[in-house]
VMD Tcl script that draws the C-alpha trace (Angstrom):
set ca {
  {-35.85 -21.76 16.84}
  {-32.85 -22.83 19.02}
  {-30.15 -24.06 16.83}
  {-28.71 -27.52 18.58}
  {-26.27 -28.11 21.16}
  {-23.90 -31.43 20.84}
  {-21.97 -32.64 23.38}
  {-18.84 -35.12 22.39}
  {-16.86 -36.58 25.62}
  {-13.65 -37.92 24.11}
  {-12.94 -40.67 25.86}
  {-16.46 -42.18 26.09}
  {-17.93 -41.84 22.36}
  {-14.31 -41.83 20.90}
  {-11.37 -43.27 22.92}
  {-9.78 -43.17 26.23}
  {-6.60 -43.76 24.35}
  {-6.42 -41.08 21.68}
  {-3.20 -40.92 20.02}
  {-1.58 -40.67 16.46}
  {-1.94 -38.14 13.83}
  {-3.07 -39.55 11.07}
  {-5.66 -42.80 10.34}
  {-2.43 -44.58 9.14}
  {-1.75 -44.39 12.77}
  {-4.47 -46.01 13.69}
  {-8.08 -46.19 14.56}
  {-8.08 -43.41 17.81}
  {-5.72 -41.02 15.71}
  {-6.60 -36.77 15.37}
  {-7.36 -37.48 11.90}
  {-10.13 -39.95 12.81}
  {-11.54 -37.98 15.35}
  {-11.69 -34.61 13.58}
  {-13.75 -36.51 10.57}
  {-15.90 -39.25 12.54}
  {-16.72 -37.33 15.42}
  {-16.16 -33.66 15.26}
  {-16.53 -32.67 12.41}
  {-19.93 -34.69 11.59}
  {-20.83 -33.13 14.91}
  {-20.31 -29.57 14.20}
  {-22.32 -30.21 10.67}
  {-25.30 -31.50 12.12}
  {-24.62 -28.77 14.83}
  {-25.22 -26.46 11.98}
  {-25.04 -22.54 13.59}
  {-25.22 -24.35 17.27}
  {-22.62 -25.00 19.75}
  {-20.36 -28.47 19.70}
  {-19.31 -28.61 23.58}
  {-16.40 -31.75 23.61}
  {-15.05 -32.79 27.02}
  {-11.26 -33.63 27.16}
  {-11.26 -35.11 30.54}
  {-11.24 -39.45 31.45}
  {-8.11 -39.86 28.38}
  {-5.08 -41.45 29.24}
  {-3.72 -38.07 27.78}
  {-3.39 -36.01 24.52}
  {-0.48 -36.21 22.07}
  {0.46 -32.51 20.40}
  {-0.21 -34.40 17.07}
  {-3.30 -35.30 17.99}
  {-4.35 -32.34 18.84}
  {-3.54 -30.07 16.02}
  {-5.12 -32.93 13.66}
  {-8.10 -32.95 15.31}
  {-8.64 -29.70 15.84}
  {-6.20 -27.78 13.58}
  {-7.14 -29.52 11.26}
  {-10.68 -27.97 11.28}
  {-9.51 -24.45 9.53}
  {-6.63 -26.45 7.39}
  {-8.78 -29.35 5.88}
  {-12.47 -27.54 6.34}
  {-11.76 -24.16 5.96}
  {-13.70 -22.90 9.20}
  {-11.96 -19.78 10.36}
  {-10.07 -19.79 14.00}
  {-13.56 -17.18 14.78}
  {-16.35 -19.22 13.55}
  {-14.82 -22.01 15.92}
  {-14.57 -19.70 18.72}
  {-18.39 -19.11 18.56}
  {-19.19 -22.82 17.65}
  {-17.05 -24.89 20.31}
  {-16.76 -25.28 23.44}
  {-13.75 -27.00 24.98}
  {-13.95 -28.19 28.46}
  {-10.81 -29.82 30.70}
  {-10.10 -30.19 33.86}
  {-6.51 -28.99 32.65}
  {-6.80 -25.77 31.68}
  {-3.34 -26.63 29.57}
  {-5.81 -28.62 27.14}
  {-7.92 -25.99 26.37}
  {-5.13 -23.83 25.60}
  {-3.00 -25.76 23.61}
  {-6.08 -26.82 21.12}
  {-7.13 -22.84 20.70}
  {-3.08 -21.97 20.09}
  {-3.75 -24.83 17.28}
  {-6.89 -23.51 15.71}
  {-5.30 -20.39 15.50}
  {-7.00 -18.24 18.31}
  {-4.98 -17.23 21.40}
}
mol new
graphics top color blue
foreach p $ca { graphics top sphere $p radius 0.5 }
foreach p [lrange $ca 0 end-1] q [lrange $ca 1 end] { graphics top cylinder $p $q radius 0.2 }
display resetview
């Protein structure tokens, strides 16, 4: 059996405005993301793929970034290789996609 694939596209099932670190910085913050979105995603995911598409945002804050995704081997203790094999980032700007694997810990 085919474990599931789950596509997130930021800016369309989360925000187009993404920004903040932490929930305390509001509703579209990394924080919020990592635990509403990706993190429920790659759960249900279980051994599949999460594919998440950075592109139609206004842009990405640094904090943002490394809360969201960061975040997934500090707060959930999945290691920078697990992630590698589980998700899939996809950008337009290839900048993105490096910046949130220098952040998970993989580069």
């Amino acid at each position: 059996m085919n474990e599931p694939e789950i596509m997130i596209d930021v800016a369309k099932q989360f925000s187009p405005y993404p920004a903040g670190r932490y929930r305390a910085d509001g509703s579209t913050s990394g924080e919020a993301f990592r635990e509403d979105v990706l993190w429920p995603a790659l759960d249900k995911a279980g051994k599949g793929c999460v594919i998440v598409c950075m592109d139609g945002a206004m842009g990405y804050g640094s904090s943002f970034l490394e809360e969201a995704f960061g975040g997934l081997v500090r707060e959930h203790h999945v290691s920078p290789k697990e992630l590698r094999q589980r998700l899939i980032i996809r950008s337009k700007r290839k900048s993105v996609e490096k910046e949130i694997w220098e952040y998970i810990g993989f580069t």
